[in-house]
DRENDO-1510 file (C-alpha; in Angstrom, 1 decimal, always signed):
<recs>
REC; n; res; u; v; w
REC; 1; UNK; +13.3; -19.1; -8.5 .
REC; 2; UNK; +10.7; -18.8; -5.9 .
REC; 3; UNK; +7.7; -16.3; -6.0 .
REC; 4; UNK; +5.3; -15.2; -3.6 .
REC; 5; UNK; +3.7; -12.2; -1.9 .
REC; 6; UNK; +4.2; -10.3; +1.1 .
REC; 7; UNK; +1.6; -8.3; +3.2 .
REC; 8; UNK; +2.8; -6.1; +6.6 .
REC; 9; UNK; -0.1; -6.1; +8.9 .
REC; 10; UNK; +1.1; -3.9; +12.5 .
REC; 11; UNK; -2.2; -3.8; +14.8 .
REC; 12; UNK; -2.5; -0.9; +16.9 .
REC; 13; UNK; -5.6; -0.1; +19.5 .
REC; 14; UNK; -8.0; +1.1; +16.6 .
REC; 15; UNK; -8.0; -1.0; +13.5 .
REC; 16; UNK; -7.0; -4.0; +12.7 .
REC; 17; UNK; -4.7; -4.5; +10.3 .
REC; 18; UNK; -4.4; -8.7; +10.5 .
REC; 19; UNK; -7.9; -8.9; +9.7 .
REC; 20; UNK; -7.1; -6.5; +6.4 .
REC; 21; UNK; -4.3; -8.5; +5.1 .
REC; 22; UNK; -6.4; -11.9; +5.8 .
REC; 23; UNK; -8.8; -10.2; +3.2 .
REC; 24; UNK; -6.4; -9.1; +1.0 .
REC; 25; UNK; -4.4; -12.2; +1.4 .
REC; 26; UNK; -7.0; -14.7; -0.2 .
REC; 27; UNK; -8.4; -11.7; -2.8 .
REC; 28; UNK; -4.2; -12.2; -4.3 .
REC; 29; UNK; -4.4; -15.7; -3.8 .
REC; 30; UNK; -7.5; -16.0; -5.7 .
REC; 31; UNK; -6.1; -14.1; -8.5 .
REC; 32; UNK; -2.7; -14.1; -9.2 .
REC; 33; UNK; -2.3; -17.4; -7.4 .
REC; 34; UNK; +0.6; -17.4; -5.6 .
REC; 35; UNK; +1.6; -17.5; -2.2 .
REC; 36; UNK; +1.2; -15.3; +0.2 .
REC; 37; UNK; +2.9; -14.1; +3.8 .
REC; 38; UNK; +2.7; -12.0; +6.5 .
REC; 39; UNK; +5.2; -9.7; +8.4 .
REC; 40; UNK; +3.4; -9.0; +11.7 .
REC; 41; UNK; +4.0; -7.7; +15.3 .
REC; 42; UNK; +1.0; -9.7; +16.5 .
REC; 43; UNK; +2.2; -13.0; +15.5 .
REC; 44; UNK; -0.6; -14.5; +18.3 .
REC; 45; UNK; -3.5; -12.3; +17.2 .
REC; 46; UNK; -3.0; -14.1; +13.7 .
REC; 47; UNK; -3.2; -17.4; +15.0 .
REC; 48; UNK; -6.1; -16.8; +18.0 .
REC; 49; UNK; -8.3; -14.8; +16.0 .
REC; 50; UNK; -7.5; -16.4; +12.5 .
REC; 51; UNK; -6.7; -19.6; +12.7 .
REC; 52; UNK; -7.4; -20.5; +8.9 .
REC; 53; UNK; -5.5; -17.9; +7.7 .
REC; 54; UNK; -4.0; -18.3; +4.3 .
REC; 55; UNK; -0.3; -17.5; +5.1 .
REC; 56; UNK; +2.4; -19.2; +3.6 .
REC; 57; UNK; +5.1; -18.1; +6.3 .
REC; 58; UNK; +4.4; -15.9; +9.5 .
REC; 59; UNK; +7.1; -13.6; +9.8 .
REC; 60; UNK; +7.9; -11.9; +13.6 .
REC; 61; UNK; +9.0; -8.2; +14.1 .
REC; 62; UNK; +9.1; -6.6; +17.0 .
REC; 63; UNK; +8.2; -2.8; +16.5 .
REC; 64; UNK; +10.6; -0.4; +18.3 .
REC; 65; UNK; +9.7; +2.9; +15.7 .
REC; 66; UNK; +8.4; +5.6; +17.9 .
REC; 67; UNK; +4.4; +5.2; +16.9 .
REC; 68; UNK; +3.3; +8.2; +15.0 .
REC; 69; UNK; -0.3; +9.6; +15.1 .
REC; 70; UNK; -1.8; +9.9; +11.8 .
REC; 71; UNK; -5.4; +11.5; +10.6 .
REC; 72; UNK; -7.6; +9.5; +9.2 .
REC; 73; UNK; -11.0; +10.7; +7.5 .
REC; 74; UNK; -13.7; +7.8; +8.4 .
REC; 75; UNK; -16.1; +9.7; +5.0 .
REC; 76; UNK; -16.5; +13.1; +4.6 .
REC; 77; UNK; -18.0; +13.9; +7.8 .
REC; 78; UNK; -15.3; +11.6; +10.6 .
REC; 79; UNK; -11.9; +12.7; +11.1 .
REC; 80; UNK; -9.9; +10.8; +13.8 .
REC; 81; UNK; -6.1; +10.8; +15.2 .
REC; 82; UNK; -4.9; +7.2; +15.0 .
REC; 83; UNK; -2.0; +5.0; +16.1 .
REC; 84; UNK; -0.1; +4.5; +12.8 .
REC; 85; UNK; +3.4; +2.0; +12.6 .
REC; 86; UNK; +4.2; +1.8; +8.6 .
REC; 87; UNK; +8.1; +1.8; +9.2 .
REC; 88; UNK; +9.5; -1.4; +8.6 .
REC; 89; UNK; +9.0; -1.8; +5.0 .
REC; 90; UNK; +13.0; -0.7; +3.8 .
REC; 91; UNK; +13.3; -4.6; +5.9 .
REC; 92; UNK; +11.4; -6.2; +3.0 .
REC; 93; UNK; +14.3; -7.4; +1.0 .
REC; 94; UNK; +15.7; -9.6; +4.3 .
REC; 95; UNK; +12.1; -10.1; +5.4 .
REC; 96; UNK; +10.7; -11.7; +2.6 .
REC; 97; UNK; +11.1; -16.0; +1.9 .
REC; 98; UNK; +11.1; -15.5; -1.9 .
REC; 99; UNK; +13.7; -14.9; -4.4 .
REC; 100; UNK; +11.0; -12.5; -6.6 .
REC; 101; UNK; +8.0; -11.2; -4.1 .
REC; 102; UNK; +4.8; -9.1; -5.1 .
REC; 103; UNK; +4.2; -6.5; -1.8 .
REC; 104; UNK; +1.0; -4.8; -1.3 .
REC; 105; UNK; -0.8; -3.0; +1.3 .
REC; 106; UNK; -3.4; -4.7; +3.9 .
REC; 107; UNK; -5.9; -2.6; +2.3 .
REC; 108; UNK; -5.1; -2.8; -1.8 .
REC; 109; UNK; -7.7; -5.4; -2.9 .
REC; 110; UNK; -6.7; -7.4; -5.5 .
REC; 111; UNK; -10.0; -7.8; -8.2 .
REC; 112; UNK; -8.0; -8.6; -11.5 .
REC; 113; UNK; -5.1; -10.9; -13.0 .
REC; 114; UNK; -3.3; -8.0; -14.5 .
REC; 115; UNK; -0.3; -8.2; -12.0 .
REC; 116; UNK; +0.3; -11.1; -13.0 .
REC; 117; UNK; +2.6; -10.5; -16.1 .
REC; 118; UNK; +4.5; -8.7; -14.2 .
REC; 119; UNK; +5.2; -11.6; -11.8 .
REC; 120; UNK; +7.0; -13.6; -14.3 .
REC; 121; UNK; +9.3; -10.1; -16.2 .
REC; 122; UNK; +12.7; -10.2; -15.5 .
REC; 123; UNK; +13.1; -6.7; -14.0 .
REC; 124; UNK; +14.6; -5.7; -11.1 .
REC; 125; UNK; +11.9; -3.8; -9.8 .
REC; 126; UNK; +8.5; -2.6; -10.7 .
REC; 127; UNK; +6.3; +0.0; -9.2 .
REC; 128; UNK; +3.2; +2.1; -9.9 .
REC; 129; UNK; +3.4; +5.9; -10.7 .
REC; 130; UNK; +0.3; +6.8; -13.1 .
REC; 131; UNK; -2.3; +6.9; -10.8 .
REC; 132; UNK; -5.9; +7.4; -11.0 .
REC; 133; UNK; -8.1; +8.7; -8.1 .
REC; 134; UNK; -12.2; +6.8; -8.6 .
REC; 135; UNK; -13.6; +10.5; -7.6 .
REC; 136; UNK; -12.4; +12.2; -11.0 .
REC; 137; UNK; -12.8; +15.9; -9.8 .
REC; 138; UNK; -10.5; +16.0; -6.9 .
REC; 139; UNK; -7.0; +17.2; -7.7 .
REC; 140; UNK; -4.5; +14.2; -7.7 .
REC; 141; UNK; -1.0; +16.7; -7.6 .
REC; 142; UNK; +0.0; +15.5; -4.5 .
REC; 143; UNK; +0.6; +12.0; -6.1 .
REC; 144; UNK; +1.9; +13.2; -8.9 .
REC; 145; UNK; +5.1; +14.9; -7.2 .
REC; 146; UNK; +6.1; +15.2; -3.7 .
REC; 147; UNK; +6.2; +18.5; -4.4 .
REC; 148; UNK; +4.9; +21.0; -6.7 .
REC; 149; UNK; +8.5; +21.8; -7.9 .
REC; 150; UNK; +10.0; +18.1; -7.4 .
REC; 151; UNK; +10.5; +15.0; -8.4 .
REC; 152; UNK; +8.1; +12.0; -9.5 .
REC; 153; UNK; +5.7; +10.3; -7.0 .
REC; 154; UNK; +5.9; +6.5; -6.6 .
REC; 155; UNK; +3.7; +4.6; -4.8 .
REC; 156; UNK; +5.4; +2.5; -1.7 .
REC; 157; UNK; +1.5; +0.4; -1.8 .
REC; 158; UNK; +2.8; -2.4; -4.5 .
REC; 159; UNK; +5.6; -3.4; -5.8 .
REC; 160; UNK; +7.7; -6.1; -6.9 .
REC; 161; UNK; +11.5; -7.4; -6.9 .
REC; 162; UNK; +13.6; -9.5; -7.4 .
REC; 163; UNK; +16.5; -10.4; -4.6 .
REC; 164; UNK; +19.7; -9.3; -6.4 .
REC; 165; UNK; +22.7; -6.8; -5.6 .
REC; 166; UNK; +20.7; -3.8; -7.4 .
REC; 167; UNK; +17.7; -4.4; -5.2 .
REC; 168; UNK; +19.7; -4.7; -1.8 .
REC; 169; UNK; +21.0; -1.5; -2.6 .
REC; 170; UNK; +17.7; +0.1; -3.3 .
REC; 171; UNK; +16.8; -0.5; +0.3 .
REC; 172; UNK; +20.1; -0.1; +2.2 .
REC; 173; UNK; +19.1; +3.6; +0.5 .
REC; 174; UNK; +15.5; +3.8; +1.4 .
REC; 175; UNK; +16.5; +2.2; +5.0 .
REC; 176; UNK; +19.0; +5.3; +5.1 .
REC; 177; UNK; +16.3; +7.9; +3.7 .
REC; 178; UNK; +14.4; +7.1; +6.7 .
REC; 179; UNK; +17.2; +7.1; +9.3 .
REC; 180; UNK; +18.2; +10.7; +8.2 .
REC; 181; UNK; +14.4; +11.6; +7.0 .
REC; 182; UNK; +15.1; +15.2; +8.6 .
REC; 183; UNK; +18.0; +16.2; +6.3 .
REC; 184; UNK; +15.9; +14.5; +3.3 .
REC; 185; UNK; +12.5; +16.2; +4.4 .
REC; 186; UNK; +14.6; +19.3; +4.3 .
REC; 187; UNK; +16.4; +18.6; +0.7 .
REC; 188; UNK; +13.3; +17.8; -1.2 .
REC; 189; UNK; +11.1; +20.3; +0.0 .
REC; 190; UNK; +8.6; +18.1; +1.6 .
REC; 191; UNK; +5.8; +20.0; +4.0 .
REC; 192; UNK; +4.7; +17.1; +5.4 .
REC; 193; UNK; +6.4; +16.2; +9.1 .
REC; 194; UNK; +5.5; +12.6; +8.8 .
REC; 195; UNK; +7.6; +10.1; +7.6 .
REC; 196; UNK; +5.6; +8.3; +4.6 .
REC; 197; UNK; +7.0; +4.9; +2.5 .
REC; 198; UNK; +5.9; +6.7; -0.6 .
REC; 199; UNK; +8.3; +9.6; -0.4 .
REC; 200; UNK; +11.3; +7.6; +0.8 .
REC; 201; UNK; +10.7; +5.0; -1.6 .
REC; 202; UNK; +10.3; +8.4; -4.7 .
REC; 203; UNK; +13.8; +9.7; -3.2 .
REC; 204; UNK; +15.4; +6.7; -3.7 .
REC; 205; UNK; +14.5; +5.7; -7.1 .
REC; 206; UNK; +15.4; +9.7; -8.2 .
REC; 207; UNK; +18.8; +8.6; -6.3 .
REC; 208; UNK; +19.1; +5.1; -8.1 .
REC; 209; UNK; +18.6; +6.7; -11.4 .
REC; 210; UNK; +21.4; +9.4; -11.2 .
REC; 211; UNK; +18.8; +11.7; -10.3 .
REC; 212; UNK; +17.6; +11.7; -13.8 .
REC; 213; UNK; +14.3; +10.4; -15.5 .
REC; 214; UNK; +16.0; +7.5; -15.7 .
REC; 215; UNK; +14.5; +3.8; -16.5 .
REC; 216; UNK; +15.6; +2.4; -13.1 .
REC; 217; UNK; +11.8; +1.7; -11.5 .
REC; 218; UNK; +9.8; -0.4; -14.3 .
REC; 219; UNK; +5.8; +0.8; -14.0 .
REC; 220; UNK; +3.3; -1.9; -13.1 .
REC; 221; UNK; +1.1; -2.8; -15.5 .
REC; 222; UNK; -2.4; -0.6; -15.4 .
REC; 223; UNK; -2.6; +2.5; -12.9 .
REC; 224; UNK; -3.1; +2.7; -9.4 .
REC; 225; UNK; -6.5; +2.8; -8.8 .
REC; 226; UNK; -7.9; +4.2; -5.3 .
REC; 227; UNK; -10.7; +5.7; -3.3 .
REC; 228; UNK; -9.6; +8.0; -0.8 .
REC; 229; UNK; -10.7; +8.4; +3.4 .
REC; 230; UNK; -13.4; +10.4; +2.3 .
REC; 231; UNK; -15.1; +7.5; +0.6 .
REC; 232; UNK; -17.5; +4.3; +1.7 .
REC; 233; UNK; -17.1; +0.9; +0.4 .
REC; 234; UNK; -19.8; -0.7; +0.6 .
REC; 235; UNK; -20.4; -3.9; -1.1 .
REC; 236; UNK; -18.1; -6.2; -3.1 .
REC; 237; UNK; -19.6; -9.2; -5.4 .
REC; 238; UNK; -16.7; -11.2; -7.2 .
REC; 239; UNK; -14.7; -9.3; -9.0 .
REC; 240; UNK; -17.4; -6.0; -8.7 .
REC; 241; UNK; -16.7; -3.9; -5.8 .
REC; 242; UNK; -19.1; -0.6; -5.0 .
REC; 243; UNK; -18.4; +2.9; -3.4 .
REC; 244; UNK; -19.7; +6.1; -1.9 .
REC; 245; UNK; -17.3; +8.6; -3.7 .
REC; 246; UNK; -17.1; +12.3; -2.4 .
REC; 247; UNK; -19.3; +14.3; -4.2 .
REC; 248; UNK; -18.0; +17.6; -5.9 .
REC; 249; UNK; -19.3; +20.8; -4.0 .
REC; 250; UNK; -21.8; +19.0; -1.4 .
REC; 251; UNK; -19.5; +18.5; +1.6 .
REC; 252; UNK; -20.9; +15.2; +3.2 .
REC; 253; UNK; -23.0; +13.6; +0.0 .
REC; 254; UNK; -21.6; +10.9; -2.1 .
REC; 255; UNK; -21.9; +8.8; -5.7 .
REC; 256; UNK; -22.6; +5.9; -5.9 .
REC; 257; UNK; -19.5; +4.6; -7.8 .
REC; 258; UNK; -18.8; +0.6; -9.7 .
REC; 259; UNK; -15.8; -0.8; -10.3 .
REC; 260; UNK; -15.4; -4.4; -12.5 .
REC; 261; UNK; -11.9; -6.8; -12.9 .
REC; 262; UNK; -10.3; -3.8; -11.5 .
REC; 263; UNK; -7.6; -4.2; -8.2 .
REC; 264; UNK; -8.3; -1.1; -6.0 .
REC; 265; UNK; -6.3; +0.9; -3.0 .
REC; 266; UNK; -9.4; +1.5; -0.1 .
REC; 267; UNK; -7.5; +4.5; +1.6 .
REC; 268; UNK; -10.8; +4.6; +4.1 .
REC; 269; UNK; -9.4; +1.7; +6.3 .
REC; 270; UNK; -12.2; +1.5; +9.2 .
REC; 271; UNK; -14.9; +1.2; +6.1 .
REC; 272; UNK; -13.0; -2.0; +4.9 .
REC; 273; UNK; -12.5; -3.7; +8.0 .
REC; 274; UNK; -17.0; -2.4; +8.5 .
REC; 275; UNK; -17.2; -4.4; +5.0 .
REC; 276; UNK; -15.4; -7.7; +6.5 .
REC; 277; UNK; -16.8; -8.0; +9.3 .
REC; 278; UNK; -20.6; -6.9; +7.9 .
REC; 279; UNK; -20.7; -6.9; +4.4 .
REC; 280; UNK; -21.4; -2.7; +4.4 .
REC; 281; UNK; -18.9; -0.3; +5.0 .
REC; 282; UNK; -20.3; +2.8; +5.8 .
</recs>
């Protein structure tokens, strides 16, 4: 039984992404100690610009998704339209080189061991649901549900599983969620137009459990722990990492905010890659 990690990186004009999951890469590899590999359109960027990289395996896709433009907050005060290609991720289970793989986002940074328990469980698949949001007074609803009215929010950011006949099943459905995203959008009352991993992924598992609260989708360990587009990171110091968090009421002022052994989802993309490449993110 192999194990490993998988990380999709998908460049566009903006931001990029290969230089997130090289971070992110050696932060897992640091802590949970496994390997680690890439699915990537820019197979050449990889090795040009980072010829050290940590990858176990370098795994080609061409993308042929229509791009989508997607706002991003750069803080409080930045809001910009960018190129956004997160659709390939229902291709995990024939994408990935290990019998039971650990996927994460290019920008989920790994500061803690506490995944990896979950590495060696014998569960078909494991997600995160309980959430927590660093900037305690904004309202976390909207990753709660995916509606007000519907079912339970799942993150698509990490998750683990195990190749079996259960699991190839799970994403045949999520591959056929976002193939007929429309009629789904439509079914479970979602406002949003854009297609998003986390909803297809939170229709599925409501599918795979005879759309009950059933015990299909084991929880990670911990909670989801994030900082929105509207925060800074700006420093990180082994397993301490420190943010500028939204201030309550004062549109464009901040909190200095310290996290400690704690693996974090850094929504504000453009601050991480300002952090890697300078060491300060805002």
């Amino acid at each position: 039984m192999t194990t490993g990690a998988v990380i999709f990186a998908q460049n566009n004009a903006s931001l990029d992404y290969i230089k997130l999951a090289v971070f992110s890469a050696k932060q897992l590899i640091k802590h949970l100690d496994i390997p680690v590999s890439i699915v990537t359109d820019s197979p050449g960027w990889l090795s040009t610009g980072y010829p050290e990289h940590p990858f176990d395996h370098v795994i080609s896709v061409d993308f042929k998704d229509t791009t989508q433009l997607k706002a991003f907050n750069d803080g409080a005060l930045s809001l910009k339209k960018l190129e956004w290609k997160n659709f390939i991720r229902d291709q995990i289970y024939d994408l990935s080189p290990y019998d039971r793989t650990l996927v994460i986002d290019s920008d989920y940074i790994i500061n803690s061991s506490i995944l990896k328990p979950a590495l060696s469980n014998q569960y078909d698949f494991q997600i995160y649901k309980r959430s927590m949001d660093l900037a305690d007074w904004r309202p976390t609803n909207e990753f709660e549900r995916i509606n007000q009215y519907s079912i339970p929010f799942y993150w698509g950011t990490v998750f683990i599983f195990e190749k079996n006949e259960i699991t190839k099943a799970l994403f045949d459905l999520i591959s056929y969620i976002k193939s007929n995203w429309l009629y789904f959008r439509n079914l479970y009352s979602i406002e949003s137009t854009t297609f998003r991993n986390d909803f297809a992924f939170s229709i599925a598992i409501h599918i795979m459990n005879g759309k009950t609260n059933g015990g299909f989708a084991i929880e990670l360990p911990g909670k989801m722990i994030y900082t929105k587009d509207k925060d800074f990171l700006i420093s990180m110091e082994d397993t301490t990492m420190r943010f500028l968090v939204e201030k309550k009421d004062y549109h464009g002022e901040y909190t200095l905010t310290k996290t400690q052994d704690l693996d974090v989802h850094v929504m504000n993309k453009l601050s991480l890659s300002r952090y890697i490449d300078g060491g300060i993110g805002v």
